[in-house]
N, C-alpha and C positions, 0 to 999 in steps of 0.2 A: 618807354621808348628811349627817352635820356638815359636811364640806367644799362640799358643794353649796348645804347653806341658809346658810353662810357668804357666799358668793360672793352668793345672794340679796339676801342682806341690805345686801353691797354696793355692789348696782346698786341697791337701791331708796334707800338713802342719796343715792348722788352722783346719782338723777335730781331727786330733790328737790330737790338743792341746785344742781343746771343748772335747775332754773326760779325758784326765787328768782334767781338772777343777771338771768338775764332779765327779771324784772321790771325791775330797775335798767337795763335799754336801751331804756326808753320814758318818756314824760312823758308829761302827760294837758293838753291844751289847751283854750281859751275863747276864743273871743270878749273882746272889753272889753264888752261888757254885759252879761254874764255878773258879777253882782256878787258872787258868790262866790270866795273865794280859797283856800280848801279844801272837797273833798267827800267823803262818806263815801264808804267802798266799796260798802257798799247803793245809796245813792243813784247811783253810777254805773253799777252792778248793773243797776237799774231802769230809769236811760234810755238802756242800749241793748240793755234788754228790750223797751223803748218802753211800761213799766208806767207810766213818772211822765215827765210836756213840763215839769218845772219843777224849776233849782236854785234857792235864795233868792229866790222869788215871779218868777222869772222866767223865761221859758219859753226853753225848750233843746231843740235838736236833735241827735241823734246824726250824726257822721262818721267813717265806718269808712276804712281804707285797704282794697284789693285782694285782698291774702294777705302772705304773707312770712312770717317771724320773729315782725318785731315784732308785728305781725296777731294772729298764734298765742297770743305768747306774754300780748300785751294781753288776750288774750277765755281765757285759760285761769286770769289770775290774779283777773281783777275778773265776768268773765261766766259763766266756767264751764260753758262750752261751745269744741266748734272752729267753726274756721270753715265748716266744710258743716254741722255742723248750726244754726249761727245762721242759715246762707242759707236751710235746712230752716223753721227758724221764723218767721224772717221773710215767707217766701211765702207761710206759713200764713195769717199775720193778713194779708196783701194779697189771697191768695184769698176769704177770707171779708170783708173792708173795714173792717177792724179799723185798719189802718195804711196807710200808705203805704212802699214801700223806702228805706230811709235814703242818702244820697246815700256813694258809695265812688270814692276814688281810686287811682291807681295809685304815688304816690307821697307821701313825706313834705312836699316842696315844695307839691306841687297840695293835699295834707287842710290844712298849712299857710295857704296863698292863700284858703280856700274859708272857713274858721274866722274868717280876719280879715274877708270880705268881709259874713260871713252873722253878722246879727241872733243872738243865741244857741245857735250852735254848739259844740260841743262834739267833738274827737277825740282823737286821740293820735298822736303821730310818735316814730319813733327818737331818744334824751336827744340825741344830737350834731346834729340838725338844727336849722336854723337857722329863729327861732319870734319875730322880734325885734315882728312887729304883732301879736300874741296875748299873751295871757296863760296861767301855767303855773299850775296848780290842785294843790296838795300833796294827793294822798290818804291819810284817814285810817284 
């Protein structure tokens, strides 16, 4: 029995500690009008719960990527949700006209390109991609 809840204990250890890592394979991006340079975790919580269209008096939009990793491991540390069920929710508020669907790409390049092209965007790509017309937002 000891030997069992040993082992327990450490799978629940090192999963924890494979999603903190993961946190660290994503950044969180902006727009340049986006005049904020850091955001709470709440506040990024909130808009891309689509609770709150505004960082620093200024209105932002969420952008998701597709699925993947970084997808997962983004909406598991700051959302708290997976990905089917954000897709779950999000239908929700579209069925009912609460929201609109948040624009999603299938890659780090394309939520990159879309963030610099779009008025206060907001998404997140894998830390090693390449983010040189965006801005990178420290969450606190």
């Amino acid at each position: 029995m000891k030997k069992s809840y040993t082992f327990l204990l450490a799978v629940a250890l090192f999963a924890g500690r494979s999603v903190s890592l993961f946190a660290e394979d994503f950044k969180v991006i902006a727009n340049s009008s986006v005049p904020a340079s850091s955001i709470s975790a709440d506040e990024l919580k909130n808009v891309f719960l689509l609770t709150s269209t505004s960082v620093g008096g200024a209105h932002v939009e969420p952008v998701l990527a597709k699925g993947g990793a970084v997808h997962e491991a983004f909406l598991k540390e700051y959302v708290g949700k997976s990905g089917s069920a954000l897709s779950t929710y999000y239908r929700s508020l579209v069925f009912t006209g609460k929201a609109l669907m948040p624009k999603s790409f299938a890659s780090d390049g394309e939520v990159a390109d879309y963030v610099a092209k779009t008025k206060g965007a907001i998404g997140y790509v894998s830390s090693g991609a390449a983010t040189s017309d965006v801005k990178t937002l420290a969450v606190k």
